[in-house]
C-alpha positions as CSV (number, residue, x, y, z in Angstrom):
1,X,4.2,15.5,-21.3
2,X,5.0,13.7,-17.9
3,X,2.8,10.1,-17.6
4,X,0.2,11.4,-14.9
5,X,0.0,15.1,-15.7
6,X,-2.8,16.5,-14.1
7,X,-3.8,13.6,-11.8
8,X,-4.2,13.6,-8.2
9,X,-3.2,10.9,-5.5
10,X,-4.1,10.5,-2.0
11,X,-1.5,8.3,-0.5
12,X,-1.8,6.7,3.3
13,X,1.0,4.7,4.6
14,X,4.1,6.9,4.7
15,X,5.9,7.0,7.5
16,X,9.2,7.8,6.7
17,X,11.4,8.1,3.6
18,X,12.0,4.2,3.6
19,X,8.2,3.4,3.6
20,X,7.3,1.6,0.5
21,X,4.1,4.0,0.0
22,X,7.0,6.8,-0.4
23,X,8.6,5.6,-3.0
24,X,5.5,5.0,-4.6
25,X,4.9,8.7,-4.2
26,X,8.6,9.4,-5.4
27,X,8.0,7.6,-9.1
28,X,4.3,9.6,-9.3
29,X,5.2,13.2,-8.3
30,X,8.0,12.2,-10.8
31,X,5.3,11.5,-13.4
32,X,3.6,14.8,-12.7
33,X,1.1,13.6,-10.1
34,X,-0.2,15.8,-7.4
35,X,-0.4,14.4,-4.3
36,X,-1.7,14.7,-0.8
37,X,-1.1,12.0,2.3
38,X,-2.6,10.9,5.5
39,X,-1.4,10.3,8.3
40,X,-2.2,8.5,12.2
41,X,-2.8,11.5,14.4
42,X,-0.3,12.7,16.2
43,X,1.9,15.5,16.6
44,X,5.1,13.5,16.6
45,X,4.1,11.5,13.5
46,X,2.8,14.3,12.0
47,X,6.5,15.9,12.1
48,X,7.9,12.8,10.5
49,X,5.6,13.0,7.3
50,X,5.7,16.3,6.9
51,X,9.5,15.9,6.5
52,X,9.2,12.8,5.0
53,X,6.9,14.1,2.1
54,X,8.3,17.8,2.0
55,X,9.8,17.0,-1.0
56,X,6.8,16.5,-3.4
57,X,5.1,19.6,-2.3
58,X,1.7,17.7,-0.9
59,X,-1.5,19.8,-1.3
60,X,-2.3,18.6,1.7
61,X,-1.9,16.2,4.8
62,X,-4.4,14.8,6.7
63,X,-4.4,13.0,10.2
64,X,-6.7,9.4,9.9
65,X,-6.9,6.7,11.7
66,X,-8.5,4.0,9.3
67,X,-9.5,1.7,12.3
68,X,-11.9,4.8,12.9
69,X,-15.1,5.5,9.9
70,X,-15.3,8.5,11.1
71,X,-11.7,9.7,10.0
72,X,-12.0,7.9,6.9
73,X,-14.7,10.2,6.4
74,X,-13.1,13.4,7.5
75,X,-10.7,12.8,5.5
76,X,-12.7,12.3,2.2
77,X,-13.9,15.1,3.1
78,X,-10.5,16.9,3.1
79,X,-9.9,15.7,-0.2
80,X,-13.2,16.7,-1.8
81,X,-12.6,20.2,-0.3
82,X,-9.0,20.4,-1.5
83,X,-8.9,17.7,-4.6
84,X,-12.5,18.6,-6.2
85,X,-11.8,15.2,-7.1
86,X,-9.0,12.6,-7.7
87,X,-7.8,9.8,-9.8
88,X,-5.4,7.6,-7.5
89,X,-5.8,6.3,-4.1
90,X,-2.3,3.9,-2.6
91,X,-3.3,2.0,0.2
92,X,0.0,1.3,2.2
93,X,-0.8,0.6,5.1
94,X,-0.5,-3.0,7.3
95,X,-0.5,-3.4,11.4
96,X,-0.4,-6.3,14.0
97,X,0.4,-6.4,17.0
98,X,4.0,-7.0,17.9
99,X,3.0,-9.8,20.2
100,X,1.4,-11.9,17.3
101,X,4.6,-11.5,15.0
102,X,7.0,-12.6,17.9
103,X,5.0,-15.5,19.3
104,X,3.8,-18.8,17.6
105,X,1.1,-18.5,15.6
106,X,-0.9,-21.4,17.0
107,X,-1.2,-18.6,20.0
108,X,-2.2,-15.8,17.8
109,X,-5.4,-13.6,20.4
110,X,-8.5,-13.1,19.2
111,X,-7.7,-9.4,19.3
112,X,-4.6,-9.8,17.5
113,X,-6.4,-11.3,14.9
114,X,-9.3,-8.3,14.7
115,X,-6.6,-5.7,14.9
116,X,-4.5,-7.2,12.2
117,X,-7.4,-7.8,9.6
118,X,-9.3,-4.8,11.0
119,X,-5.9,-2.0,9.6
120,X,-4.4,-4.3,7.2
121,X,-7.4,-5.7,4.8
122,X,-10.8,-4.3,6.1
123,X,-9.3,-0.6,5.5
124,X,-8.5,-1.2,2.0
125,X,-12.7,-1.6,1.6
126,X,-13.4,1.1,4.1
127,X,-11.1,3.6,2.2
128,X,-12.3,2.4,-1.2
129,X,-16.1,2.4,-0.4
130,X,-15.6,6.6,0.9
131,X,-13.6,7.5,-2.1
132,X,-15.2,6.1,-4.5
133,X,-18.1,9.2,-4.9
134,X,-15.0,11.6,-5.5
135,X,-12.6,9.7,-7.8
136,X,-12.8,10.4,-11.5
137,X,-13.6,7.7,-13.9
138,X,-11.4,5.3,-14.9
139,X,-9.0,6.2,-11.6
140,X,-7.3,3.2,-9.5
141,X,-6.7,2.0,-6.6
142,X,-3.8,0.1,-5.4
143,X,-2.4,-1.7,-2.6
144,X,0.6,-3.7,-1.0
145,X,0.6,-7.5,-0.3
146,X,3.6,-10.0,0.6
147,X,4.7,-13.4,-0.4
148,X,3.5,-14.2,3.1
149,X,-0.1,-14.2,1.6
150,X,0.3,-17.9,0.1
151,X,3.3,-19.1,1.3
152,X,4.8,-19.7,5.2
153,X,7.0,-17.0,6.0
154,X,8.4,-17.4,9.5
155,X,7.5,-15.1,11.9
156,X,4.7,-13.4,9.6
157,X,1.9,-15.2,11.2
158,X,-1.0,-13.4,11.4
159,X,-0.2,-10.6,9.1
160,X,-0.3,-13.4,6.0
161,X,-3.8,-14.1,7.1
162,X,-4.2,-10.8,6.7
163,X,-2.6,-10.1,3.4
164,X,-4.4,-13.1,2.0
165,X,-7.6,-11.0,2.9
166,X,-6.1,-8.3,1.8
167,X,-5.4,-9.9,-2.1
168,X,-9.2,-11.6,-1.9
169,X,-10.7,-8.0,-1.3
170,X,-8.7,-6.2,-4.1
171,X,-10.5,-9.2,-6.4
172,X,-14.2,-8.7,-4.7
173,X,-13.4,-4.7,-4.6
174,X,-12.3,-4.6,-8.6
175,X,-15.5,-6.8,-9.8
176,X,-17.6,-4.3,-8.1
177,X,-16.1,-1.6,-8.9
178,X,-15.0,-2.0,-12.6
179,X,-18.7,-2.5,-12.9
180,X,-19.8,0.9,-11.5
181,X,-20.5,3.5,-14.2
182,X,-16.6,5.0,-12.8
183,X,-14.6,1.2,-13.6
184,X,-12.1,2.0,-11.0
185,X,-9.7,-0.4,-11.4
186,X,-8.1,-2.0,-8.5
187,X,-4.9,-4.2,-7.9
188,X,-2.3,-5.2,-5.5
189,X,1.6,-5.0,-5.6
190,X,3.1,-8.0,-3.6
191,X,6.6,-6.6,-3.0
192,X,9.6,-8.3,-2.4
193,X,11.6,-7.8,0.6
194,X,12.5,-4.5,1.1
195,X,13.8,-2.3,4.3
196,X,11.1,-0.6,5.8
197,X,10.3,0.2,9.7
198,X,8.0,-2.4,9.3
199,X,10.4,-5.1,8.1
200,X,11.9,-4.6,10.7
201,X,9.3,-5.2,13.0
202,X,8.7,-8.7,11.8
203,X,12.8,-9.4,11.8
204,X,15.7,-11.3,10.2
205,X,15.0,-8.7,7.3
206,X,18.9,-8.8,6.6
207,X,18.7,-12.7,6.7
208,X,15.9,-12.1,3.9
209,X,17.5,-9.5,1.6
210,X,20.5,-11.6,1.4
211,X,18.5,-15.0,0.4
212,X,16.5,-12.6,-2.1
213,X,19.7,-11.9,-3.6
214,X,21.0,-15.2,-4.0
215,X,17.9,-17.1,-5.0
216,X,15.8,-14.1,-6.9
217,X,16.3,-14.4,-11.0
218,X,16.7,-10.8,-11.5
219,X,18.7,-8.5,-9.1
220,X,17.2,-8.0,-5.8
221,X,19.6,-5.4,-4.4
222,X,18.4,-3.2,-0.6
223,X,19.2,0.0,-2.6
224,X,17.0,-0.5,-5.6
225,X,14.0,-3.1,-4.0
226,X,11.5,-0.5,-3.7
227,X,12.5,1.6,-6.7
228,X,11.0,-1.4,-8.1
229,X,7.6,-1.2,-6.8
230,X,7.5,2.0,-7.4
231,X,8.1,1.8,-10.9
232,X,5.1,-0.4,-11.0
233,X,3.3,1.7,-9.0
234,X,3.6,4.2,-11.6
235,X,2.1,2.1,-14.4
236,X,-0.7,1.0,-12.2
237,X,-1.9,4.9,-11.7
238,X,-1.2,6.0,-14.9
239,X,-3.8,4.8,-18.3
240,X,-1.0,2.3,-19.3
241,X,-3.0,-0.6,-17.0
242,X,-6.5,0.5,-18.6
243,X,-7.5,-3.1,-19.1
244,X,-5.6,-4.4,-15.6
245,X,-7.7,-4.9,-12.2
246,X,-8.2,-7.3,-9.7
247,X,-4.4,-8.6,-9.7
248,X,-1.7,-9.5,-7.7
249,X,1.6,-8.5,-9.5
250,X,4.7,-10.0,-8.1
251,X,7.6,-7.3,-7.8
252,X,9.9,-9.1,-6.4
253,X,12.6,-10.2,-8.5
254,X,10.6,-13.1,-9.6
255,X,11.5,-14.8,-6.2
256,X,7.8,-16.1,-6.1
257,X,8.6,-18.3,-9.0
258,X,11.6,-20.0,-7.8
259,X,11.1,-23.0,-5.9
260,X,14.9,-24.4,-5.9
């Protein structure tokens, strides 16, 4: 019998087939998972996920934008009429303004800073708080974090601020809700680098792949990054991590633990 037979996943973050929340979603329909995704409204982005996702055969996809409560709870409400319930929510989703990735970050805007924290952190509780009625017990939450979080990545700036919020809430969020009758657990991935759109964004991700590959302990290859995290994706969801929550697990090669 496949690993998550019978359990249901609501995935937001996948943009295209290089985001990391699809390959996430590629190792749990794998496992047996059913899964649904949402997405920013949109009919153009709409297009993309829907091809992006065909492939798993969603039971549904809905449009959210997670700056907005009121989509978050639409779109629990989606679930609850579709899902009955559900077992897994990934959370893979991380903005900032292009400005505040390009510029120094001694000049990062007040706005910058709200907008970053706002999409990449505070919609990790926001998400949690509205699914939390119509999980099942003993589900889990998970999430993706960065290197950046504790260490000075250049040209990260104000998205590492918001990571580092982003690891302190999956702590706060998993002592709370472990304790709840449900014990959700809840726990981060910090990925190494991998190419997504988003990479991208930030640049010099070719720069970074190649100084993963030389400096990482274990293989660290573009093709195979974010099979990786997907692989621990998979054992986050599934009743293998029963007694895990409230961590940040390095997927990166062991890069993290290099330091010459």
């Amino acid at each position: 019998m496949s690993i998550l037979a019978g359990k249901k996943a609501l995935v937001f973050g996948v943009l295209n087939e290089y985001s990391i929340g699809w390959h996430i979603s590629d190792a749990l329909h794998k496992a047996g998972c059913e899964l649904a995704f949402s997405h920013l409204p949109g009919e153009k982005i709409e297009r993309r996920v829907i091809k992006a996702v065909e492939p798993f055969k969603p039971a549904f996809l809905a449009p959210c934008d997670v700056s907005r409560d009121e989509d978050i709870t639409r779109t629990m409400e989606t679930a609850a009429a579709k899902f009955g319930s559900f077992d897994i929510l990934v959370h893979s989703l991380a903005f900032a303004p292009a400005e505040a990735l390009h510029h120094p970050f001694l000049n990062t805007t007040r706005e910058a800073w709200k907008t970053a924290l706002d999409i990449s952190a505070y919609s990790l509780v926001a998400l949690a708080r509205a699914a939390q009625p119509i999980m099942n017990t003993d589900g889990s939450i998970m999430t993706l974090s960065y290197l950046g979080a504790e260490k000075f990545i250049p040209m990260y700036n104000v998205m590492a601020v918001a990571k580092a919020a982003l690891e302190c809430s999956v702590r706060y969020l998993a002592a709370e809700m472990g304790r709840h009758k449900k014990h959700i657990r809840v726990n981060a991935i910090s990925a190494g680098a991998v190419k997504t759109m988003a990479a991208r964004g930030i640049g010099d991700i070719d720069k970074m792949m190649v100084h993963y590959t030389e400096k990482a302990p274990l293989p660290w290859q573009a093709d195979t990054a974010a099979t990786h995290v997907g692989r621990t994706a998979l054992y986050l969801a599934s009743n293998l991590s029963s007694g895990v929550t409230g961590e940040t697990i390095y997927v990166d090669g062991g890069y993290n633990i290099v330091g010459w």
